[in-house]
C-alpha positions in Angstrom: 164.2 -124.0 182.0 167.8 -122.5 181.3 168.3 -121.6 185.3 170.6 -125.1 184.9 173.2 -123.7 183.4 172.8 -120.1 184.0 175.4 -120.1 187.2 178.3 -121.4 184.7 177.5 -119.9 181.6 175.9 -116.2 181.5 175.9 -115.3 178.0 177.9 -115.8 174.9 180.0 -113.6 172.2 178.6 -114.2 168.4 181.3 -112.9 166.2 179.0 -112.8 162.9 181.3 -111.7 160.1 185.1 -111.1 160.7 187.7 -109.1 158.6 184.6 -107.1 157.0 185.2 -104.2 158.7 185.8 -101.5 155.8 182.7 -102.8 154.5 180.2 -103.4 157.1 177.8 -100.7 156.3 177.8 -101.5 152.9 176.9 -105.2 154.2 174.0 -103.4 156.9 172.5 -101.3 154.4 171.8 -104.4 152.1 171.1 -107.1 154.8 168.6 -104.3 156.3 167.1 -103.5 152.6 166.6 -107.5 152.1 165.3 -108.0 155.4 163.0 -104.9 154.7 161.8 -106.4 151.4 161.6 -109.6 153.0 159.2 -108.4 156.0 157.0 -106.6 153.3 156.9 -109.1 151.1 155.4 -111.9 153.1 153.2 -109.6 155.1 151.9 -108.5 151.5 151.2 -112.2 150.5 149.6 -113.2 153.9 147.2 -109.9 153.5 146.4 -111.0 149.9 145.0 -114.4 151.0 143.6 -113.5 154.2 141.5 -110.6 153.0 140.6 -112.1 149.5 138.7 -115.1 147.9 142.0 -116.9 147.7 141.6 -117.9 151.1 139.6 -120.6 150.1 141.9 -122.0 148.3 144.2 -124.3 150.0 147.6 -123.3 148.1 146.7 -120.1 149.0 146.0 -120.9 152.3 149.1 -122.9 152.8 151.2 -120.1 150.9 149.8 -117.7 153.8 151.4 -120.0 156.5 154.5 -120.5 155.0 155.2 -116.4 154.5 154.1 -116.4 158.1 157.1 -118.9 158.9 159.9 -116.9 156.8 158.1 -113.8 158.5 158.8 -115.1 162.2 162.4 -117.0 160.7 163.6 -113.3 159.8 162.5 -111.8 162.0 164.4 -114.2 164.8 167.8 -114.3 162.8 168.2 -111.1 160.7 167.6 -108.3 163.2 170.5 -109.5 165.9 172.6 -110.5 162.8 173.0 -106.4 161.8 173.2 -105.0 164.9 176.4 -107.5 165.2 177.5 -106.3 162.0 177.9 -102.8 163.0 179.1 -103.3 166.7 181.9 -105.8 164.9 180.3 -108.8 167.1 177.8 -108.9 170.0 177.1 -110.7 173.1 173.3 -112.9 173.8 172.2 -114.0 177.1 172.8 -117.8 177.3 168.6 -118.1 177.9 168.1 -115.8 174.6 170.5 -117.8 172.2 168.7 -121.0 173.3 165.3 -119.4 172.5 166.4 -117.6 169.3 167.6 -121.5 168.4 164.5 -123.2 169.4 162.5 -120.3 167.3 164.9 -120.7 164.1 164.8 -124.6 164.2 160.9 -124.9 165.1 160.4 -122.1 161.8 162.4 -124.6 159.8 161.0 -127.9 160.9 157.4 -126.2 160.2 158.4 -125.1 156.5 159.5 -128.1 155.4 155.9 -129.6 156.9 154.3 -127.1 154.7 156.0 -127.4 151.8 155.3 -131.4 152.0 151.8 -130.3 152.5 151.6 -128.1 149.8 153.6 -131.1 147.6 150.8 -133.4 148.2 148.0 -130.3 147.3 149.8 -130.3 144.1 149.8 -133.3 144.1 146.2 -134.2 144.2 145.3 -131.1 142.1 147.1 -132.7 139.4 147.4 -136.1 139.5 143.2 -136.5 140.2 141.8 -133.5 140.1 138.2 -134.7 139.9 138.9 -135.6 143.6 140.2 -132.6 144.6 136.9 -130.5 146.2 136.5 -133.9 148.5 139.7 -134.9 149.3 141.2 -131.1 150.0 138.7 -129.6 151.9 138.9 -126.9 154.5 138.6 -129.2 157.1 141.8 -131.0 156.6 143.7 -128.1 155.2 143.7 -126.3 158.8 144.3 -130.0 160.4 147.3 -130.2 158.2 148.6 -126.7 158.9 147.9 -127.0 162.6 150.2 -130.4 162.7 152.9 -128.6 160.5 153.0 -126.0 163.5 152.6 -127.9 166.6 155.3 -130.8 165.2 157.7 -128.3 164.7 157.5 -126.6 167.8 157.1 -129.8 169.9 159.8 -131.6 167.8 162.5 -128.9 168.9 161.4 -128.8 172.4 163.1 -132.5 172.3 166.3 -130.7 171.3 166.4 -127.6 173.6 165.4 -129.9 176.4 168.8 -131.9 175.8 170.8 -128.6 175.4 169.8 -126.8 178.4 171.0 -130.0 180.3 174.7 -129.7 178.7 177.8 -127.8 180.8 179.1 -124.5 179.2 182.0 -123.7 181.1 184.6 -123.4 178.4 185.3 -120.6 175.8 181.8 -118.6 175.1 182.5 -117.0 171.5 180.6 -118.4 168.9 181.9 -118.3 165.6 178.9 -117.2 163.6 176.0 -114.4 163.4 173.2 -116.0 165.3 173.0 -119.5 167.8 173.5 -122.7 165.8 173.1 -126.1 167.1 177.0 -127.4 165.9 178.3 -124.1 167.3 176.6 -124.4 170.9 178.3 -128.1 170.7 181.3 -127.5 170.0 181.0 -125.0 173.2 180.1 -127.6 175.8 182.2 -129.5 177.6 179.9 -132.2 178.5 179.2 -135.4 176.6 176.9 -134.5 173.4 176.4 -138.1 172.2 172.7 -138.0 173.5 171.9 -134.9 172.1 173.5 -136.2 168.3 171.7 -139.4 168.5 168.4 -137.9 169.1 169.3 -135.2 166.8 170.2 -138.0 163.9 166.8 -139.6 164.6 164.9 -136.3 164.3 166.3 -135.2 161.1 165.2 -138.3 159.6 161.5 -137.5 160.9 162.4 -133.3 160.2 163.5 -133.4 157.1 164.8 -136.4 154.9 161.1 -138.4 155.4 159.3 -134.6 154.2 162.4 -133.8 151.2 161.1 -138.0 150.1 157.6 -137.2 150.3 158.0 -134.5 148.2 160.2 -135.8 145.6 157.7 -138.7 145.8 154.7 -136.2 144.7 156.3 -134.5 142.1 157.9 -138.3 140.4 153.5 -138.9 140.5 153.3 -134.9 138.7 155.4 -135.1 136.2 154.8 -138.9 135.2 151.1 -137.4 135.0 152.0 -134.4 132.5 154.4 -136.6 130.2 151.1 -138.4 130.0 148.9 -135.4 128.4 148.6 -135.6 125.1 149.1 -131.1 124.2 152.0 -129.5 124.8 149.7 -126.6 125.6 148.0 -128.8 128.7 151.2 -130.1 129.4 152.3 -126.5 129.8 149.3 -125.0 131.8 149.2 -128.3 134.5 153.1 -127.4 135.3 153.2 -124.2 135.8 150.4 -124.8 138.6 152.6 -126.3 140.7 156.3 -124.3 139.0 156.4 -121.7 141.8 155.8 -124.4 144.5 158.8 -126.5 143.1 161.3 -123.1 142.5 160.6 -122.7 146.5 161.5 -126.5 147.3 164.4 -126.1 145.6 165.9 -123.3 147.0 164.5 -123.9 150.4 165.8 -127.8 150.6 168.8 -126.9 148.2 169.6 -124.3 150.8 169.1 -126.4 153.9 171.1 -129.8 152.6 173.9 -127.7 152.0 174.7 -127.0 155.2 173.2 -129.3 157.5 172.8 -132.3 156.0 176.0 -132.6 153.3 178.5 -130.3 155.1 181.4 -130.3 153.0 184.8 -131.5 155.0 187.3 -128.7 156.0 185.5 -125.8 154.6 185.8 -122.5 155.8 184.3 -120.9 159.0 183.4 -118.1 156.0 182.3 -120.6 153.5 179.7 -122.1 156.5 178.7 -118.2 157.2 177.7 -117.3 153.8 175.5 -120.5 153.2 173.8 -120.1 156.2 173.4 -116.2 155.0 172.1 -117.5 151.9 169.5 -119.9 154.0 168.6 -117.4 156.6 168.2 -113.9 154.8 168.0 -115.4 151.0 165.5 -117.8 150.8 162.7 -115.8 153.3 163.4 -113.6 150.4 162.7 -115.2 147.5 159.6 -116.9 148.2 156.8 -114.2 147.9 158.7 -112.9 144.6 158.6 -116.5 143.2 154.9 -116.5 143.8 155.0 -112.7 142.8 156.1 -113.5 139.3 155.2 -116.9 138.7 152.0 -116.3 139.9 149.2 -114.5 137.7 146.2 -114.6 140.7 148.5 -112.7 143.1 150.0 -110.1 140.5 145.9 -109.7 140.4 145.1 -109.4 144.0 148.5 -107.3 144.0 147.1 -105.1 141.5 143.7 -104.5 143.3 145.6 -103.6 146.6 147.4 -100.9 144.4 144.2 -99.2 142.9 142.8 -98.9 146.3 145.9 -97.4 147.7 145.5 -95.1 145.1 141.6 -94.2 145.1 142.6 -93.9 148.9 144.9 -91.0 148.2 142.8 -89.5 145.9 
C-alpha cells in the first residue's frame, strides 16, 4: 500500500511545539495527566454500560461507542505527540504517519456518525416518545452503530488511497505534532487537485450533511419542549438530551474551527493549539459531561466504588 512512495520519501520530521523548550515538561506532565484521565475516563464509561442494565438502553449504548472512538482517537494522537515534546520534535516512518492519519480521520468521521445517531435517539425519545420501544430497538441500534464504524473507516480509505499515490520528494518536516491532511499537502510535490476535489465532496457527506441532521433534530426538540405546558417538564425533557448537546458543541465547535472555517493568515501556533484543543480536549470532556450531567452514571459510578471498596475489605 505505501511501498509507492517509500523509495522517495522514508519518513518525515513532526516538529510539534516550537520555542517551548523551558517549559516542555511542564506541557508533558499535563498533556500526560489529560491523556491519563482521558483513557480512564472513557474506559470507566464503556465498563459502566457494558457490564450494567444500561446496555439496553440505546444512549447508553451509543455513549459506549463513542468513548470507544475518543479512546482509539487518543490513543493514535496523544502518545507520539509527548514523546515529541520531550525529544523537541520527532521523526514517523512515511507508512506510520499515513496510518496514524487514516486512524485519526476514520475516529472522527465515526463520531460525528454517532453523534447524529444519538441526535436522532434524542430525537425520537422526545419528540414521540410513545414510539420510542418500536422504532429504537436493539436491532437497529447495532445497525446504526455498525454503519457509523464501517463508513468511517471505508470513507477514509478513499483518502489514503489518493495520498499514497502523491510524490514526496521535497522538504519532509511537518510543522505540527501528529500527520494532518493540509500538512502532508503542502509536502507533495505532485498535483493535489484530485485529492481536494474528493476531499470537498467527502466533507459534505463527513460532516456538514451529519452537523445539518443534527441541528435539524434538535430545531424538532426544542420546538417540542416550548410546546409543554410546565416549566418543570420543560425542564426534565431537556436535560435528557443537555449532555448530548454540550458534546455536539464542543465536538463540532472544535472541528469547524479548524477544518472547515480556517481563519486566513493565522499562526502555525494558533492552528497547533486548536487542533490541541480538538485532539487532547474534547476526548476529554466527554465522559465528564455525561459524568456530571448525568444522574444514572454518577449511580452506576457509585456502585463500581462500593465494590471496589467491599473488595478491599
Amino acid at each position: 500500500m505505501f511501498q509507492k512512495n517509500s523509495t522517495i520519501v522514508t519518513d518525515f520530521f513532526l516538529t510539534g511545539f516550537q520555542n517551548i523548550e523551558k517549559y516542555k515538561i511542564f506541557f508533558f506532565i499535563i498533556g500526560l495527566n489529560i491523556y491519563i484521565m482521558t483513557i480512564l475516563g472513557n474506559l470507566l464509561i464503556i465498563t459502566m454500560v457494558s457490564t450494567s442494565h444500561l446496555s439496553q438502553s440505546p444512549m447508553y449504548f451509543f455513549l459506549s461507542h463513542l468513548s470507544l472512538c475518543d479512546f482509539l482517537f487518543s490513543s493514535n494522537i496523544v502518545p507520539k505527540m509527548m514523546h515529541i515534546t520531550i525529544k523537541g520534535g520527532s521523526t514517523i516512518s512515511f507508512s506510520g504517519c499515513l496510518i496514524q492519519f487514516y486512524v485519526f480521520s476514520s475516529c472522527t468521521t465515526t463520531e460525528c456518525y454517532l453523534l447524529t445517531v444519538m441526535s436522532f435517539d434524542r430525537y425520537v425519545a422526545i419528540c414521540i416518545p410513545l414510539r420510542y420501544s418500536s422504532v429504537m430497538n436493539s436491532k437497529l441500534c447495532l445497525l446504526f452503530a455498525i454503519w457509523s464504524w464501517l463508513l468511517g473507516f471505508l470513507f477514509m480509505l478513499i483518502t489514503i488511497s489518493l495520498l499514497c499515490q502523491l510524490d514526496f520528494c521535497g522538504s519532509t518536516t511537518i510543522n505540527h505534532f501528529y500527520c494532518d491532511f493540509i500538512p502532508l499537502l503542502e509536502l507533495s510535490c505532485s498535483d493535489v487537485s484530485p485529492i481536494i476535489i474528493e476531499t470537498f465532496v467527502l466533507v459534505n457527506v463527513i460532516v456538514l450533511l451529519p452537523f445539518l441532521t443534527v441541528l435539524g433534530s434538535y430545531i424538532s426538540i426544542f420546538w417540542t419542549i416550548i410546546g409543554i405546558a410546565s416549566s418543570t417538564g420543560r425542564k426534565k425533557t431537556f436535560s435528557t438530551c443537555s449532555s448530548h448537546l454540550l458534546v455536539v458543541g464542543t465536538y463540532y465547535g472544535s472541528l469547524l474551527s479548524i477544518y472547515l472555517f480556517p481563519t486566513r493568515g493565522q499562526s502555525d501556533n494558533i492552528n497547533k493549539m486548536l487542533s490541541l484543543l480538538y485532539t487532547l480536549g474534547t476526548p476529554m470532556l466527554n465522559p465528564i459531561i455525561y459524568y456530571f450531567r448525568n444522574q444514572e452514571i454518577q449511580r452506576q459510578f457509585s456502585k463500581i466504588l462500593i465494590s471496589i471498596k467491599s473488595l478491599g475489605k
